[in-house]
PLY file of the C-alpha trace (Angstrom):
ply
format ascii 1.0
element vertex 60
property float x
property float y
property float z
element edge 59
property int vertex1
property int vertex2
end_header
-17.61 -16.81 15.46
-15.19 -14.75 14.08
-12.35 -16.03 11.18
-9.56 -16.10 13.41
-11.29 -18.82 15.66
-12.48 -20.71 13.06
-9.58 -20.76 11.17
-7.49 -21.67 14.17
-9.96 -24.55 15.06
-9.78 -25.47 11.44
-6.21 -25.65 11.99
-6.15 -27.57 15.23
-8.63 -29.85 13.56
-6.39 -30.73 10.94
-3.32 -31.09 12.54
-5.80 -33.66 15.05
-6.65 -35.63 12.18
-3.50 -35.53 10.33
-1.13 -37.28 12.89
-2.64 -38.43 16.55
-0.06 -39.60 19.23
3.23 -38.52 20.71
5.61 -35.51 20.67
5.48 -34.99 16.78
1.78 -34.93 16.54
1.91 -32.18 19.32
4.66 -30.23 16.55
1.93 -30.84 13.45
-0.93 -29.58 15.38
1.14 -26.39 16.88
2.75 -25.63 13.39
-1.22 -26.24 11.61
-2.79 -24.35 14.43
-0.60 -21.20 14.27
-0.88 -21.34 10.17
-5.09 -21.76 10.76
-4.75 -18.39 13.16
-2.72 -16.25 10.75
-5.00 -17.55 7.76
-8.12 -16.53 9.97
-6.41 -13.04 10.96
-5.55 -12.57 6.98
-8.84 -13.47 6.63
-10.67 -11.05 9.13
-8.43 -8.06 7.81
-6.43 -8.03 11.17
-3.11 -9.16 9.38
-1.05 -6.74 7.68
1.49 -8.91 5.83
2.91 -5.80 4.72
3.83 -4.12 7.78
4.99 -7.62 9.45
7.70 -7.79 5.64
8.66 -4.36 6.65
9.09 -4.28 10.21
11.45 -7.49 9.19
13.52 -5.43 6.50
13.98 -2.10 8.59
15.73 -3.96 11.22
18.38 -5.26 8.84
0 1
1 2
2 3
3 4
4 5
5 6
6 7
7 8
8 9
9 10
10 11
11 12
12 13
13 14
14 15
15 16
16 17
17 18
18 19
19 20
20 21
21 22
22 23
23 24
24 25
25 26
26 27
27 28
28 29
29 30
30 31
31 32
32 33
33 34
34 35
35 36
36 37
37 38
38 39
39 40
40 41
41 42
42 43
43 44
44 45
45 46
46 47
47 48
48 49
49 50
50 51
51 52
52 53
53 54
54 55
55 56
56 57
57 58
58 59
């Protein structure tokens, strides 16, 4: 396993255990999942943070 999966099932987890039921448990684990993804991509070296800040500012 690579840290992009576990870091999105470490998100999904979370956002499981943190609120169960109904539309805004469905919005916790989305919003946790997508934040345990990038964290596993920053983690794997497959998320330039950099070039994402950049790519923002040059279209401004």
């Amino acid at each position: 396993m690579n840290g992009t999966l576990i870091g999105l099932l470490f998100g999904l987890a979370l956002g499981f255990a943190a609120a169960f039921g109904g539309f805004g448990a469905f919005v916790a684990v989305l919003v946790l999942g997508g934040l345990g993804l990038l964290v596993g991509r920053w983690a794997d070296g497959k998320l330039d943070l950099a070039a994402l800040v950049g790519a923002a500012r040059d279209r401004r």
